[in-house]
TIVO-2410 file (N, C-alpha, C; in nm, 3 decimals):
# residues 110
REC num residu      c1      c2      c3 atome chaine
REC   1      X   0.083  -0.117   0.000     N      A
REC   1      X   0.000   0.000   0.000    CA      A
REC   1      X   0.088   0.125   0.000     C      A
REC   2      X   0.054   0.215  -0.060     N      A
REC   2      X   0.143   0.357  -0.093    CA      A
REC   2      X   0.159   0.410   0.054     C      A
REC   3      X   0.229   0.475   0.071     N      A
REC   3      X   0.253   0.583   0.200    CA      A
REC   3      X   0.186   0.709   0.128     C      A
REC   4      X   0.117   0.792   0.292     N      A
REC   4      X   0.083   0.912   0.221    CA      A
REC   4      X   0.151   0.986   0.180     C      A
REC   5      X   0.300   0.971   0.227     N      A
REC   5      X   0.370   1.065   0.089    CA      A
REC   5      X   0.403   1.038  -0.049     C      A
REC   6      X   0.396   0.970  -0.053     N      A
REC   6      X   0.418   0.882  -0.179    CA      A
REC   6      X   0.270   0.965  -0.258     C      A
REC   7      X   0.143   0.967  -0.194     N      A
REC   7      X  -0.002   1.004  -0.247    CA      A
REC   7      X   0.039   1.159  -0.259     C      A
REC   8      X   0.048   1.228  -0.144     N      A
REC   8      X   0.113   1.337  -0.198    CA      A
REC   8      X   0.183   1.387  -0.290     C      A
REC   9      X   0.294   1.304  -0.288     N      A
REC   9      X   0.409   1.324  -0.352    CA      A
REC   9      X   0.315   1.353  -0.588     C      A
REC  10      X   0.230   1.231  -0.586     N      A
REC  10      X   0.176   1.210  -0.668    CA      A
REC  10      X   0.087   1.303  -0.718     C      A
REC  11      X   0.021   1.378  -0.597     N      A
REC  11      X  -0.105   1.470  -0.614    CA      A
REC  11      X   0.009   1.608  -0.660     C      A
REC  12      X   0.090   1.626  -0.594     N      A
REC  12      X   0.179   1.770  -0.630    CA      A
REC  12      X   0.232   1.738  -0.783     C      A
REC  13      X   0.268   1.639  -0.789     N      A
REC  13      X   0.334   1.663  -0.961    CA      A
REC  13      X   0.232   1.641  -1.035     C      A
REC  14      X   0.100   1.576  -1.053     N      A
REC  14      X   0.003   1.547  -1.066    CA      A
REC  14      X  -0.064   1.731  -1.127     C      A
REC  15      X  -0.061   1.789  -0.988     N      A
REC  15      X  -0.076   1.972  -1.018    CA      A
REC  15      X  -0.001   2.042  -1.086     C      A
REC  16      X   0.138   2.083  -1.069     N      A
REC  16      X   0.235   2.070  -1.118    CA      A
REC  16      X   0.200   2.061  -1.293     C      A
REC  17      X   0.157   1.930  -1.307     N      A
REC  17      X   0.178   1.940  -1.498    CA      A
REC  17      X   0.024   1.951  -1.546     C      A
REC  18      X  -0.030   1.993  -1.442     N      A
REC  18      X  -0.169   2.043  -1.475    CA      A
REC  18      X  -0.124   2.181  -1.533     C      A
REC  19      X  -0.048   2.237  -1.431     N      A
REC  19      X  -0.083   2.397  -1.412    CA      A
REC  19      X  -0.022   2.389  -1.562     C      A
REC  20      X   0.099   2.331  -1.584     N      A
REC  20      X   0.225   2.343  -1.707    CA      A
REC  20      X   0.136   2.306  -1.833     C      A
REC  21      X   0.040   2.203  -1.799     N      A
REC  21      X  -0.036   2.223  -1.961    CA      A
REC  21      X  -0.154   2.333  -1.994     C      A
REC  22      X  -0.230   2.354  -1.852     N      A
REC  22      X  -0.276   2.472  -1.878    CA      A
REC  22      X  -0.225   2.616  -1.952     C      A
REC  23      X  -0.080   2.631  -1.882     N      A
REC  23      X  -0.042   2.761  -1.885    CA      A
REC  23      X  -0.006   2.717  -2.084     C      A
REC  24      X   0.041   2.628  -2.092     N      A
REC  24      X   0.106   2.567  -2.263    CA      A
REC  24      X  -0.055   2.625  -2.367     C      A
REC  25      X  -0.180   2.556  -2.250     N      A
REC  25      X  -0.292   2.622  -2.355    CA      A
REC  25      X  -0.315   2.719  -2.370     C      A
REC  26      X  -0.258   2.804  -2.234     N      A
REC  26      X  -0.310   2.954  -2.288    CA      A
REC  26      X  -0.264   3.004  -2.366     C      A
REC  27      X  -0.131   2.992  -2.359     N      A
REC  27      X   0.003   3.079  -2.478    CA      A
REC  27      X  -0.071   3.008  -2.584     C      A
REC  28      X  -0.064   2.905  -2.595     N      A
REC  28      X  -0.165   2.864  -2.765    CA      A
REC  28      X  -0.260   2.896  -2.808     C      A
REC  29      X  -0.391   3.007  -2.681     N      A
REC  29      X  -0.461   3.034  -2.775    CA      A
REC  29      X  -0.457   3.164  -2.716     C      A
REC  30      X  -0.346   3.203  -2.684     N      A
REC  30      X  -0.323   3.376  -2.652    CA      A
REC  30      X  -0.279   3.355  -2.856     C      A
REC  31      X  -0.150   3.296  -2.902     N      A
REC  31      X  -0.124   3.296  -2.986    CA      A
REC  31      X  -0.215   3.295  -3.131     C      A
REC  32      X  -0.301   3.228  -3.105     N      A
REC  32      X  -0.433   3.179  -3.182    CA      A
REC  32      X  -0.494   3.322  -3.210     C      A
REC  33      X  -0.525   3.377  -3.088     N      A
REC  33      X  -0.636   3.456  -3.100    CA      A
REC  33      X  -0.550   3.637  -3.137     C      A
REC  34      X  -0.444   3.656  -3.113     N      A
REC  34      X  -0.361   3.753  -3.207    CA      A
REC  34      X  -0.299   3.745  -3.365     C      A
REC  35      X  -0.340   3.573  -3.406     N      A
REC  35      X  -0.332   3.534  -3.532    CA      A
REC  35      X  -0.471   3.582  -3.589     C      A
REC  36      X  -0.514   3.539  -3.502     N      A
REC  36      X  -0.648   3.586  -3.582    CA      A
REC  36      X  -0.715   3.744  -3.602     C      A
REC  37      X  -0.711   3.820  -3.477     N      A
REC  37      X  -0.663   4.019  -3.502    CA      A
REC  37      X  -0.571   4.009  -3.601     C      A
REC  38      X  -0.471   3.920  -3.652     N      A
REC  38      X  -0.383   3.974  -3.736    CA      A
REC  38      X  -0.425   3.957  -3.898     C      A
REC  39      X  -0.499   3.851  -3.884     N      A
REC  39      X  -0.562   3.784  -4.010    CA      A
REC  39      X  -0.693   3.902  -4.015     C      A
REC  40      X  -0.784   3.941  -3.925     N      A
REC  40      X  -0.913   4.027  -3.956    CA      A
REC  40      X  -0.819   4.162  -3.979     C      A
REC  41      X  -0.741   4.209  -3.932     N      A
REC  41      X  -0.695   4.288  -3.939    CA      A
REC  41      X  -0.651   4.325  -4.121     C      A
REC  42      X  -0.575   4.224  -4.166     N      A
REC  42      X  -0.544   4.230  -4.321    CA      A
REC  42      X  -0.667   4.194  -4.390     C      A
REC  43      X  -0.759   4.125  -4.349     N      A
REC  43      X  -0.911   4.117  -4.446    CA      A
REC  43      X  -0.950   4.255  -4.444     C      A
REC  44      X  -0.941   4.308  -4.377     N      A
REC  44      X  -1.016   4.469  -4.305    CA      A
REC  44      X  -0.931   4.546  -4.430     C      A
REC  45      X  -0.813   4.521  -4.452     N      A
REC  45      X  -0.732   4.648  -4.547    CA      A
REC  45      X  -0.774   4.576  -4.710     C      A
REC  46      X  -0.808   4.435  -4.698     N      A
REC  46      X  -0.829   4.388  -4.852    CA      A
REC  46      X  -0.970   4.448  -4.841     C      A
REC  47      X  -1.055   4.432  -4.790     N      A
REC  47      X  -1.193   4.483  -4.812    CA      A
REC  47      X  -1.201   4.637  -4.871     C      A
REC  48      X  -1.083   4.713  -4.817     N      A
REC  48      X  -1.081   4.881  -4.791    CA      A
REC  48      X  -1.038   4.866  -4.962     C      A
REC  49      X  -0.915   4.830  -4.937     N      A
REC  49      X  -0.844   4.851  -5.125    CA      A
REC  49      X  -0.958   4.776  -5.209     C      A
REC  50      X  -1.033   4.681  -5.219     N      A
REC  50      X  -1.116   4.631  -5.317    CA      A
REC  50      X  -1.261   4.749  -5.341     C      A
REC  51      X  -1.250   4.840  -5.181     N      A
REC  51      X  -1.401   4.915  -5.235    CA      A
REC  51      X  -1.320   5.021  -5.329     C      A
REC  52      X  -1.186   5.072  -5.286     N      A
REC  52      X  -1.119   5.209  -5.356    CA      A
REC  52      X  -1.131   5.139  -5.498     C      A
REC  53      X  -1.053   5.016  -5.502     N      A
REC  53      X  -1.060   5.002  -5.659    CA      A
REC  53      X  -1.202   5.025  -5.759     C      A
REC  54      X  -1.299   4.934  -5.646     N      A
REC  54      X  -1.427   4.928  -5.727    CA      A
REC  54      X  -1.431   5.105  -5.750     C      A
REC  55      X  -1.448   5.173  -5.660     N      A
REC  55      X  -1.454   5.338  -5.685    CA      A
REC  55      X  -1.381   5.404  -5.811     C      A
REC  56      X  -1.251   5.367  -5.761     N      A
REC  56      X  -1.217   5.390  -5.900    CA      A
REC  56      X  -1.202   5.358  -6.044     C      A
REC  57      X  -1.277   5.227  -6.049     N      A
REC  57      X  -1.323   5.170  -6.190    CA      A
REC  57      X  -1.457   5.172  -6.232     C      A
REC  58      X  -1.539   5.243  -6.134     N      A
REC  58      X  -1.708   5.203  -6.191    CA      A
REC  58      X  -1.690   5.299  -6.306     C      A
REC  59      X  -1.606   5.404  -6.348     N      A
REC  59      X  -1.618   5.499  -6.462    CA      A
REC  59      X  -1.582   5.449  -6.578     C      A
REC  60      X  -1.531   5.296  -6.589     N      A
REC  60      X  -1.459   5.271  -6.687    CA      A
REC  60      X  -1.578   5.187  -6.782     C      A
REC  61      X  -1.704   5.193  -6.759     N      A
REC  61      X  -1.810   5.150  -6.883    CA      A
REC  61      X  -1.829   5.265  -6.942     C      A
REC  62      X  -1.834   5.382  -6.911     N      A
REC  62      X  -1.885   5.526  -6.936    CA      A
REC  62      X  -1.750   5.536  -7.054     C      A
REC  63      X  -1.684   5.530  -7.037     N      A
REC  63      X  -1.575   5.498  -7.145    CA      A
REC  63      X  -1.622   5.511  -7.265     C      A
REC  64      X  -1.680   5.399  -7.311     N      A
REC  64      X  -1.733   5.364  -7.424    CA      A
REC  64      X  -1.788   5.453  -7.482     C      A
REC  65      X  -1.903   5.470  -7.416     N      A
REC  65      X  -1.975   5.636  -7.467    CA      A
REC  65      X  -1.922   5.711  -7.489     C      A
REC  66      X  -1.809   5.755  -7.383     N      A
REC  66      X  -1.768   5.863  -7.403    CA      A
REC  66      X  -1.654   5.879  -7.538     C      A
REC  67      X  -1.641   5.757  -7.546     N      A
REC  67      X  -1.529   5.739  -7.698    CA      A
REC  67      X  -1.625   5.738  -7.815     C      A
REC  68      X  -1.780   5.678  -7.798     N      A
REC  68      X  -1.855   5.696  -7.910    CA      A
REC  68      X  -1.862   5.870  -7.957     C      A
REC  69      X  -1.907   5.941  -7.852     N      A
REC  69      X  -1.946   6.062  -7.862    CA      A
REC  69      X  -1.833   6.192  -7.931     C      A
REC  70      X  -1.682   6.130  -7.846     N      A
REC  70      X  -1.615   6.196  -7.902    CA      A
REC  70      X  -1.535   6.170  -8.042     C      A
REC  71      X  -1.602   6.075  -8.092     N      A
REC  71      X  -1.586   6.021  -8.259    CA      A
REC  71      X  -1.671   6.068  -8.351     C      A
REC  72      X  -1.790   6.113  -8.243     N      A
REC  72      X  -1.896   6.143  -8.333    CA      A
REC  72      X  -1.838   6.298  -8.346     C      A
REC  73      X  -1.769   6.384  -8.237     N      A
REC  73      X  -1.697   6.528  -8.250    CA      A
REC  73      X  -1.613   6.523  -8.373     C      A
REC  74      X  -1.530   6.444  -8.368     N      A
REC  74      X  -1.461   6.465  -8.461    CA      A
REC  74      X  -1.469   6.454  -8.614     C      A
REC  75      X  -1.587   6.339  -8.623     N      A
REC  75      X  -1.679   6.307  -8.732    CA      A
REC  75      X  -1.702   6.446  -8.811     C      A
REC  76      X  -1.749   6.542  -8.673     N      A
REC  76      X  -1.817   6.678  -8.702    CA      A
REC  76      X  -1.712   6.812  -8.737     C      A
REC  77      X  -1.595   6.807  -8.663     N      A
REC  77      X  -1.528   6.868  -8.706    CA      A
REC  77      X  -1.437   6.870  -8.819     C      A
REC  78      X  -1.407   6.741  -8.917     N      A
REC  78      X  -1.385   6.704  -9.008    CA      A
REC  78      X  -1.453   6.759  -9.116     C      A
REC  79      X  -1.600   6.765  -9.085     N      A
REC  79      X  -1.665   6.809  -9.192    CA      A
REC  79      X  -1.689   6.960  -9.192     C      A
REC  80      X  -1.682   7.003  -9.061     N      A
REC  80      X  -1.662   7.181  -9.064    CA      A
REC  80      X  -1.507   7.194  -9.112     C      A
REC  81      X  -1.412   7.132  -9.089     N      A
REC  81      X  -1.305   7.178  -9.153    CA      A
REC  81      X  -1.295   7.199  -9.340     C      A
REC  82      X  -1.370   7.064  -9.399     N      A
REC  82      X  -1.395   7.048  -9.514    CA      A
REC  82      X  -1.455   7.165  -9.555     C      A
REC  83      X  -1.589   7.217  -9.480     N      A
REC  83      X  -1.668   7.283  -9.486    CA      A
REC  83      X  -1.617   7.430  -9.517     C      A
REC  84      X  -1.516   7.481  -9.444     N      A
REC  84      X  -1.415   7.596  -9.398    CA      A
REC  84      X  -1.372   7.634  -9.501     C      A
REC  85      X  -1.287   7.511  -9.559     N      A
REC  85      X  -1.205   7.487  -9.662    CA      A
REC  85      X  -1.258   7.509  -9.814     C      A
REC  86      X  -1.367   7.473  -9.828     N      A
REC  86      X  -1.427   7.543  -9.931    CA      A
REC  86      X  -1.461   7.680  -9.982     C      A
REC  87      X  -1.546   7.657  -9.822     N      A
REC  87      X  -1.545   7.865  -9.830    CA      A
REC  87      X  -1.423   7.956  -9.895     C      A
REC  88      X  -1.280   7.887  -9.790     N      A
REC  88      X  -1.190   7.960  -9.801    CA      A
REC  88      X  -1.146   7.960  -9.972     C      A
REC  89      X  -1.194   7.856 -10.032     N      A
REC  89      X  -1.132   7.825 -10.170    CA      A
REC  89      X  -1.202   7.907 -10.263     C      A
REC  90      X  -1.373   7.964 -10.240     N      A
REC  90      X  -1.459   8.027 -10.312    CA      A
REC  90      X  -1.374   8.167 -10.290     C      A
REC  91      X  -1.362   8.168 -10.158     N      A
REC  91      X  -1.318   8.329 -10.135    CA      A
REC  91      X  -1.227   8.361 -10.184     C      A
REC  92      X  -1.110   8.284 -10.214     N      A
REC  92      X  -0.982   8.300 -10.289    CA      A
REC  92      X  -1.040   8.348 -10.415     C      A
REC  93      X  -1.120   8.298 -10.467     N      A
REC  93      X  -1.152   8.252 -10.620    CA      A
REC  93      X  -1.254   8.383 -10.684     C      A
REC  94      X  -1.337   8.429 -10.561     N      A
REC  94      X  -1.438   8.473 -10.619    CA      A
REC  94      X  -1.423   8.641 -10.584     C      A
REC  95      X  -1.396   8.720 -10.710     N      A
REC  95      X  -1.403   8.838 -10.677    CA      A
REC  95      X  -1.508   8.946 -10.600     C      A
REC  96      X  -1.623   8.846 -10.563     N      A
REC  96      X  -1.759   8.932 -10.502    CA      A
REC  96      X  -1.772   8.913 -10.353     C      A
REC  97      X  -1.649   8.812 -10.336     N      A
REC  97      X  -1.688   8.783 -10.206    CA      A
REC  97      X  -1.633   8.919 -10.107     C      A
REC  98      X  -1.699   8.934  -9.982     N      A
REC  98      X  -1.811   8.779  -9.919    CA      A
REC  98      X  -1.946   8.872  -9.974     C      A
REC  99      X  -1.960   8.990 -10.021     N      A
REC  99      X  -2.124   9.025 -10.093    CA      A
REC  99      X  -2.169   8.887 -10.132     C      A
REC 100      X  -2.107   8.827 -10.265     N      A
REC 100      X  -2.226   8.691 -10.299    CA      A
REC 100      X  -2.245   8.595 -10.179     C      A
REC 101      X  -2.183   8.595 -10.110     N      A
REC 101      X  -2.259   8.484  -9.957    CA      A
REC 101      X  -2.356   8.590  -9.904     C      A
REC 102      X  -2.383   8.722  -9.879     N      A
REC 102      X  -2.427   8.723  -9.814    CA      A
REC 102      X  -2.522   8.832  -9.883     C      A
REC 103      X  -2.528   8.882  -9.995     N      A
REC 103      X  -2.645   8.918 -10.059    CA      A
REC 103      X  -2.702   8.821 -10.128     C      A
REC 104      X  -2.649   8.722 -10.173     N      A
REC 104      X  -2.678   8.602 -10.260    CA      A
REC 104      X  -2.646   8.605 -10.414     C      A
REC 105      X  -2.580   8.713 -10.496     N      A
REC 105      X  -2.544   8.673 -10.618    CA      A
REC 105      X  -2.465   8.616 -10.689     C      A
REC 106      X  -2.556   8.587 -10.806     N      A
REC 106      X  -2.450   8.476 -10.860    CA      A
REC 106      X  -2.336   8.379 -10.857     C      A
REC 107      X  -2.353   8.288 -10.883     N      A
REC 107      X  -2.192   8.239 -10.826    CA      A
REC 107      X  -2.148   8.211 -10.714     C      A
REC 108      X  -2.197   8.284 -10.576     N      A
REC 108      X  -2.237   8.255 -10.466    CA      A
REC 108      X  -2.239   8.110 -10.429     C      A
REC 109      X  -2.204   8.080 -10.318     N      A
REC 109      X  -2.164   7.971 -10.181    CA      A
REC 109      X  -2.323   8.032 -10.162     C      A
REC 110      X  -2.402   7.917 -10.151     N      A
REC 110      X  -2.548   7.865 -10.071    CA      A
REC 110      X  -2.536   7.730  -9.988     C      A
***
C-alpha cells in the first residue's frame, strides 16, 4: 500500500503538470487569437483597397460612350473643316466675295 507521501508526492506533480499544460494552452490560444486580429486585421485592409478600386473603376463602362461621342466630334469637325475649306477656296476665287454669300449673287456659296 502507498505511504501518504508517496499520495502526496503524486497529487503535487500530478498539479504541477496540470498547471504546465494549462499555462502551454493559454500561450496557444493567446497565440491563436492575435493570429487571428492579425488575419481580420489584413481582411479589413483587402476589403478597404477592393471598395477604392471598385470606386475607381465604376467609370470605366462610361468609357465607351464617351469614346462613341467623341468620334462622333470629330466626325463633325472634319466636316466643318472640309466645310471651312471650301469657303476659303470660293473666297480666294471669287471676286464678289463675301457680298455673294451674303447678298446672294451669282456664283455665290449657298
Amino acid at each position: 500500500m502507498p505511504t501518504e507521501a508517496a499520495i502526496t508526492q503524486v497529487w503535487i506533480w500530478s498539479l504541477v503538470i496540470y498547471f504546465v499544460v494549462v499555462a502551454v494552452v493559454a500561450l496557444l490560444l493567446t497565440l491563436i487569437l492575435m493570429a487571428t486580429k492579425q488575419i481580420k486585421a489584413g481582411a479589413a485592409a483587402i476589403w478597404v483597397s477592393g471598395q477604392q478600386v471598385a470606386n475607381n473603376t465604376i467609370q470605366i463602362p462610361l468609357l465607351a460612350r464617351t469614346n462613341h461621342l467623341v468620334t462622333k466630334i470629330l466626325e463633325s469637325a472634319v466636316r466643318t473643316a472640309g466645310a471651312v475649306a471650301a469657303v476659303e477656296h470660293h473666297a480666294g476665287s471669287c471676286p464678289h466675295c463675301p457680298e455673294c454669300v451674303i447678298g446672294g449673287k451669282p456664283g455665290g456659296v449657298r
